[in-house]
C-alpha positions in Angstrom: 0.0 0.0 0.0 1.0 3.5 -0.8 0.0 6.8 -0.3 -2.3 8.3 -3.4 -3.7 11.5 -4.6 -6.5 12.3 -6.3 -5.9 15.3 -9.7 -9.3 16.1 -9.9 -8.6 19.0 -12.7 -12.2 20.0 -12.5 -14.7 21.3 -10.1 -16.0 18.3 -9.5 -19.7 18.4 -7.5 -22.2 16.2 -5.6 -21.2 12.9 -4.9 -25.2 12.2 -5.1 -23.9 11.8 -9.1 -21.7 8.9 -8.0 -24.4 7.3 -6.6 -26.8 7.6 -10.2 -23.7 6.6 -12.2 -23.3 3.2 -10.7 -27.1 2.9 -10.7 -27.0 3.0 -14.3 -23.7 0.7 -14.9 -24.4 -3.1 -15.7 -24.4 -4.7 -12.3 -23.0 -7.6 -14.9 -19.4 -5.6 -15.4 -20.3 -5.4 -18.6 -18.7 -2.7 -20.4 -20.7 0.2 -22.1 -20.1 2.8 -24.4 -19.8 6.9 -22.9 -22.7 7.6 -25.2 -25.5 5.4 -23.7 -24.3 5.8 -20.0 -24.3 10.1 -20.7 -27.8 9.4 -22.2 -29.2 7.5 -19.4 -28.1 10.7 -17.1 -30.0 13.0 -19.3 -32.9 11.2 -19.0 -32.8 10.9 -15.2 -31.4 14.6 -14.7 -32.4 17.1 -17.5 -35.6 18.4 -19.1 -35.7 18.1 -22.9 -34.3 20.2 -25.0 -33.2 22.1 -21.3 -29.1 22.7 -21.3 -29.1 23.0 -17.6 -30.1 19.7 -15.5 -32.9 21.2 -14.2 -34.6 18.1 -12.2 -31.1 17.5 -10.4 -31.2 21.3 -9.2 -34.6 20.9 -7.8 -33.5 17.1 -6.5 -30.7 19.2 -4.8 -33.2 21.5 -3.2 -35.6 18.6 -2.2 -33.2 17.0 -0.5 -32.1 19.9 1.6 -28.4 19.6 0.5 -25.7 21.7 2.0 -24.6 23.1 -1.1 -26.5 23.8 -4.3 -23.8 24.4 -6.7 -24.0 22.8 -9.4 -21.6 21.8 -12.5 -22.9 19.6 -15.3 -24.9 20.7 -17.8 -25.8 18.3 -21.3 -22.9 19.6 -22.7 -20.4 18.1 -19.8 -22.3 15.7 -18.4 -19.7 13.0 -19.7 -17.2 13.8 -16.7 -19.2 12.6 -14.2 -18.3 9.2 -15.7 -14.6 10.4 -15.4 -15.5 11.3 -12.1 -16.0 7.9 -11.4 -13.2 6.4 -12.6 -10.6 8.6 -10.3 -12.6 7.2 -7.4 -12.3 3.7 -8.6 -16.0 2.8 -8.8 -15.6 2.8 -13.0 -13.1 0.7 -15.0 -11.6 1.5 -17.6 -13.8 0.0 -20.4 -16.7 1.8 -18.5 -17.8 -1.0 -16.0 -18.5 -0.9 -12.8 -15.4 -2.0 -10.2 -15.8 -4.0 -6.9 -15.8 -0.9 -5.3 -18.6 0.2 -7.1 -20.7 -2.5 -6.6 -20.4 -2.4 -3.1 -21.8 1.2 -3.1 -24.9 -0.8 -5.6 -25.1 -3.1 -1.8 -25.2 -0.1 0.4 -27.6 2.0 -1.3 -30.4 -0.7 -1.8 -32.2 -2.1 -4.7 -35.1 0.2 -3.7 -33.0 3.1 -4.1 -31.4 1.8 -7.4 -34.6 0.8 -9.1 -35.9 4.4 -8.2 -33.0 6.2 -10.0 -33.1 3.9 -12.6 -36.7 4.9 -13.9 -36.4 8.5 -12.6 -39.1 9.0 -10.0 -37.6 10.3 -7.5 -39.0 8.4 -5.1 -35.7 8.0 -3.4 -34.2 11.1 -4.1 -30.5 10.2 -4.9 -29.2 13.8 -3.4 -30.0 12.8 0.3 -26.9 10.9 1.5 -28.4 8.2 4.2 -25.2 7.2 7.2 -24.2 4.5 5.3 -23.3 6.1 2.2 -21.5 9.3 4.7 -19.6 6.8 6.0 -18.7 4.9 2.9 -17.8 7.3 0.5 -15.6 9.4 3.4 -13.8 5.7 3.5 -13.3 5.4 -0.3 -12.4 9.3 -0.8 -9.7 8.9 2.4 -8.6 5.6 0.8 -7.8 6.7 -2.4 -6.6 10.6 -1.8 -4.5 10.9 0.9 -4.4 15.0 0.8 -8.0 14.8 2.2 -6.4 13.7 5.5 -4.1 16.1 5.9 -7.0 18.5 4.6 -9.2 17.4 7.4 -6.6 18.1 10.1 -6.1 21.4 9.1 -9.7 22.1 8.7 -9.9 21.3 12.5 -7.7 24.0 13.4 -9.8 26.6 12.1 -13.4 25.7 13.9 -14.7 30.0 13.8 -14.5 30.2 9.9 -15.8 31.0 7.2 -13.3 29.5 4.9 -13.6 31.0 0.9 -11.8 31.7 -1.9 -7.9 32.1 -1.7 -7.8 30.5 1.7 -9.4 27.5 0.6 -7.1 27.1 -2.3 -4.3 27.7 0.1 -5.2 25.1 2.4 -5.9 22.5 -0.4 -2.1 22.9 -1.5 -0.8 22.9 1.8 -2.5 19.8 2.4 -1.1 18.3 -0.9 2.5 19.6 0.0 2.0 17.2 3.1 1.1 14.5 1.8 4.4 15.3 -0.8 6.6 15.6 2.5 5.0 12.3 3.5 6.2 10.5 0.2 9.7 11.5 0.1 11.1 11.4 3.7 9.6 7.7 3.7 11.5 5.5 1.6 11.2 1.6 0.7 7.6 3.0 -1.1 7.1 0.7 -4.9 8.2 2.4 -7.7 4.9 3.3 -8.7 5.4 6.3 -6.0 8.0 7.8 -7.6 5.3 8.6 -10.4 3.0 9.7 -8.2 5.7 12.3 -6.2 6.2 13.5 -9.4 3.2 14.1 -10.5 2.2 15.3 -7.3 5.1 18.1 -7.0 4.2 19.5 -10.7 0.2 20.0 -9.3 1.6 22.0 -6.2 4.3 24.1 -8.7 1.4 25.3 -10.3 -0.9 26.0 -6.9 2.4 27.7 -5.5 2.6 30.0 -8.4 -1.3 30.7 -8.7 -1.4 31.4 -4.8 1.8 33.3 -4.0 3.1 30.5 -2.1 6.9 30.7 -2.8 8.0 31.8 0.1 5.9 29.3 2.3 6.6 26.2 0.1 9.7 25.4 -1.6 8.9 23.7 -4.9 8.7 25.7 -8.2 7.7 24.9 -11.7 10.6 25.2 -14.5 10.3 28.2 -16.3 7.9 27.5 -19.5 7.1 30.1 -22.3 4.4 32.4 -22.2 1.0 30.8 -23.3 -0.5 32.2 -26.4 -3.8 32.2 -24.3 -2.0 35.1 -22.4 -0.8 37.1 -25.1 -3.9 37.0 -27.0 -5.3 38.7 -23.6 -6.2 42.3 -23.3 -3.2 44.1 -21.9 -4.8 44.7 -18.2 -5.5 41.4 -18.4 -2.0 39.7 -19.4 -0.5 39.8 -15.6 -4.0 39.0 -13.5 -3.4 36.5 -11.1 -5.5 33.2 -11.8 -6.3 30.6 -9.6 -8.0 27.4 -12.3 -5.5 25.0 -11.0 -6.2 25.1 -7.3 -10.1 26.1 -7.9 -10.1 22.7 -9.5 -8.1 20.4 -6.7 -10.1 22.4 -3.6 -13.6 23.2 -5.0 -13.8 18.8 -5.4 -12.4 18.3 -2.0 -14.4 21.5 -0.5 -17.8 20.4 -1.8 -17.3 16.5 -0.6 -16.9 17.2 2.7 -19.5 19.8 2.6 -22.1 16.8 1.1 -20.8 14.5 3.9 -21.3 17.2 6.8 -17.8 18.0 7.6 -18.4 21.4 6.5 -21.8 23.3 5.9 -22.9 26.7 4.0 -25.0 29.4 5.9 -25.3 33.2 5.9 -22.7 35.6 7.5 -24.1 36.3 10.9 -25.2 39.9 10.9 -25.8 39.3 7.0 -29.3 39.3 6.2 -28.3 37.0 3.4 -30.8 34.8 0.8 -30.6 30.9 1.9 -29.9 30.3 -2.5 -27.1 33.0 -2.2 -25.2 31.5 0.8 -25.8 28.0 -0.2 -24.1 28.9 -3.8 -21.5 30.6 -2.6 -17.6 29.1 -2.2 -17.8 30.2 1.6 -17.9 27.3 4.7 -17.9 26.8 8.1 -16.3 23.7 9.8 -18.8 21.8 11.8 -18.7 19.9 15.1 -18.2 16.8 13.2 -15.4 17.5 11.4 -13.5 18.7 14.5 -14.7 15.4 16.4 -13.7 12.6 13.4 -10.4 14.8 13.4 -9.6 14.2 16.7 -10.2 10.7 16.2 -8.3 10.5 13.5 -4.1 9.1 14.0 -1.5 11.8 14.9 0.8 10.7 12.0 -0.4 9.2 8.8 -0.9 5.5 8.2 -1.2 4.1 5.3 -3.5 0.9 6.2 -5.1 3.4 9.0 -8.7 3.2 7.3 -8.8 -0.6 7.6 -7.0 -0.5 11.2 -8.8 2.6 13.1 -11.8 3.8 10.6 -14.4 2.8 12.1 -13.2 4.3 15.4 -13.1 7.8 13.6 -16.1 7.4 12.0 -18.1 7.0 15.6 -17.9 10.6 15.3 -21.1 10.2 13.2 -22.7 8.3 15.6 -25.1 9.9 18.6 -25.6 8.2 22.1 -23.9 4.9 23.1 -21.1 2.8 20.8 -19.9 -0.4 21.3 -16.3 -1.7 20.8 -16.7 -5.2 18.8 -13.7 -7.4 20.5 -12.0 -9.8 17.9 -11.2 -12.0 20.9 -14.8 -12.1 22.8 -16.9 -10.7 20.3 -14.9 -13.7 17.4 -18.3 -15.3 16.9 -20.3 -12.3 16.5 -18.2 -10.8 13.8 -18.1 -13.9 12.2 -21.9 -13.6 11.7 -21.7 -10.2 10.4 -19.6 -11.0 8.2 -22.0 -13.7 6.8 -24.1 -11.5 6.3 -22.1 -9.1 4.7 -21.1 -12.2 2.2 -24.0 -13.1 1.1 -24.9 -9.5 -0.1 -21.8 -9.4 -2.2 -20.5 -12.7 -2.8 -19.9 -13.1 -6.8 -22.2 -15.7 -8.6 -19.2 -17.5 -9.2 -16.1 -17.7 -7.5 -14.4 -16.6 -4.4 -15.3 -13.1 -3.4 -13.0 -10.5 -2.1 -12.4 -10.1 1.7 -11.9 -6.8 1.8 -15.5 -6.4 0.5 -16.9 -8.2 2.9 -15.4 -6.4 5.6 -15.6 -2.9 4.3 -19.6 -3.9 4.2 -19.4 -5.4 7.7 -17.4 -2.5 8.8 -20.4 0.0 7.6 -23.1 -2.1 8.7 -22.2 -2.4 12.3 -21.3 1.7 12.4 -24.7 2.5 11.6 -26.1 -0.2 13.9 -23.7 1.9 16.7 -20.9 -0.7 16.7 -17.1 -0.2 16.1 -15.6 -3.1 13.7 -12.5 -2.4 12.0 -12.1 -3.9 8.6 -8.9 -5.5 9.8 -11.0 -7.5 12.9 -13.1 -9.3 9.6 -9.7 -9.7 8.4 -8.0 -11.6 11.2 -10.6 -13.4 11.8 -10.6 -15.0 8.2 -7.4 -15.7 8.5 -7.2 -17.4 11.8 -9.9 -19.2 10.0 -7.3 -19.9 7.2 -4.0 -20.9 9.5 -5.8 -22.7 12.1 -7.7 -24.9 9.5 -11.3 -24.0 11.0 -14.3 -25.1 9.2 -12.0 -26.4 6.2 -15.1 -27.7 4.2 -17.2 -24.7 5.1 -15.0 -21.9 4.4 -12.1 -21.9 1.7 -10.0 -19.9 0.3 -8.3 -18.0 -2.6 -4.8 -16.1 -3.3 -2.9 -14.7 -0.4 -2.7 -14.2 2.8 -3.1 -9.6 2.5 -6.1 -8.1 3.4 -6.4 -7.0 -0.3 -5.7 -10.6 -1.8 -7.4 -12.6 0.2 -10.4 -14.1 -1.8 -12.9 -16.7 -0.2 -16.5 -18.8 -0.6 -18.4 -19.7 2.1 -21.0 -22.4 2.3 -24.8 -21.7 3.1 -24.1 -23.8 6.0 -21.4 -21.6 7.7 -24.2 -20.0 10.4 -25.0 -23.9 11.7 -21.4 -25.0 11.5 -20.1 -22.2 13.6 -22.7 -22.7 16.4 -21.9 -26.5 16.1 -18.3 -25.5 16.6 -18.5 -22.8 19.5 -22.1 -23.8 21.1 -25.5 -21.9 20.7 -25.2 -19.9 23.4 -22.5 -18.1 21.4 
């Protein structure tokens, strides 16, 4: 495992869109072509013959979401399937991942059937705990900056946060997670792409955002664009900021969906609820501030499947439970049943980490604390001790992430056989 950064490159919005996009993928894997995916978001989100996505402004509004800004219109609709592929819930032959999948589990049949034939009945806007909790995993898991983001966020609980100082923080965060990268060392080669990339993004943030004297890494000196000489002459030297707008407004908005952060009027400003809930101005919550004090004092990179769901209590109200992976072995191990046989493959072994990600999100919203790695040990103890050897079997390695398995229908009786009924 190493360390990973999302370039999102555009101002990517409403991770509601996510949830559409792999309602409309082939649950199959099958691949499909840009054209028919783009047209079945049209149908669900525009009017005809409408260039603005009028019916996923109003969904927006419906579902009393934090934020109304919205990006897409018919003519860019298409990124929201690139979208999906820098989270990893879209392949690259435009079919839906593992990951993806298990957000299909989380959100229900219900909900996807309702977003399928476009009534709104489930309006795909309003984020239920489960999917909080599971796209703050995925986003953490596959960009690291958002960490580091979160931390600083913490620091600065009175607010608001707009503009510039959003950008600012967004680069900062991305310059730790740069530090982080190249002071460690024994990382796979595959880092050495990402630092790279990583350090030309902040060269251009640290330019945009008068930086230089704050962080040390500068972009080679490159010839003047034409763009820029075309320009009217006031024009030529003003300061733009389309680089960081379009790593911070992504980061920005996801946390404001998730209710890290939340949009409200200046107090003192008698201020329109559309105006302040359009404008790039927020104000860290008491759940931000609480997650981030759960969160590790140094970064990990396993520390999602390791300490996670301890964070993420942070979303949780009244009393939580601690599952043991000593006492509580039995108990997890039905959960985890459970979780299998909602995303076990129709052929084949099915990945653990699946099944413990789901577990993982399940028991948080039923107020429990199981870490991903707790499925994981036990599965493995399973493996190494030889328990249930005709019930359970397994696949690949030993890893968290290569650890494949099938489980019999039978597993529930066989455990109670093997540690008693009162367990």
């Amino acid at each position: 495992m190493v360390p990973e950064f999302i370039r999102y490159g555009k101002e990517f919005q409403r991770i509601g869109l996510l949830k559409i996009l792999v309602a409309v993928l082939d649950p199959q894997r099958r691949s499909a072509a840009s054209e028919q995916i783009n047209r079945k978001f049209l149908q669900i989100l525009a009017e005809e013959k409408s260039v603005e996505m009028t019916k996923a402004q109003q969904l927006l509004r419906d579902a009393d979401n934090p934020s109304w800004n919205f990006y897409f219109t018919r003519a860019t609709v298409g990124q929201i399937l690139e979208w999906g592929k820098l989270i990893g819930f879209v392949g690259s032959g435009n079919q839906i991942t593992e990951s993806g999948l298990l957000l299909r589990s989380i959100m229900s049949e219900r909900a996807i059937s309702s977003i399928v034939k476009g009534n709104s009945e489930i309006n795909p806007f309003h984020l239920t705990l489960e999917e909080k909790l599971y796209f703050l995993y995925r986003h953490l898991e596959a960009d690291t900056p958002l960490y580091f983001l979160i931390k600083k966020l913490a620091t600065i609980p009175d607010g608001p946060i707009s503009g510039i100082s959003g950008d600012r923080l967004v680069c900062f965060a991305l310059f730790d997670t740069y530090k982080m990268i190249s002071e460690r060392h024994g990382y796979s080669s595959f880092s050495l792409v990402t630092l790279k990339n990583l350090r030309g993004l902040i060269g251009k943030m640290v330019g945009e955002l008068d930086l230089e004297s704050e962080i040390p890494i500068r972009l080679p000196a490159q010839p003047v664009p034409l763009s820029i000489l075309k320009a009217r002459p006031e024009q030529r030297h003003k300061k733009r900021t389309k680089t960081s707008d379009h790593e911070a407004i992504p980061r920005l908005e996801f946390l404001t969906d998730i209710g890290f952060l939340v949009k409200r009027p200046d107090e003192g400003q008698n201020e329109d609820i559309e105006i302040a809930r359009k404008a790039w101005r927020y104000w860290v919550t008491p759940l931000l501030i609480e997650f981030s004090k759960k969160l590790p004092d140094t970064f990990a990179v396993d520390f999602y499947w390791i300490q996670f769901a301890g964070a993420a209590a942070a979303f949780l109200n009244g009393d939580v439970r601690r599952l043991q992976s000593g006492s509580d072995s039995v108990e997890i191990a039905r959960r985890a049943y459970s979780s299998y046989a909602e995303v076990k493959r129709s052929f084949g072994h099915t990945p653990v980490e699946s099944v413990a990600v789901l577990a993982m999100i399940r028991s948080l919203a039923g107020s429990d604390i199981l870490e991903v790695k707790d499925v994981h040990e036990l599965f493995l103890g399973y493996k190494q001790n030889n328990i249930l050897p005709e019930t359970v079997r397994f696949a690949a390695g030993n890893e968290l992430d290569k650890m494949f398995i099938y489980i019999k229908p039978s597993f529930i009786s066989d455990l109670e056989k093997l540690y008693g009924d009162k367990q």
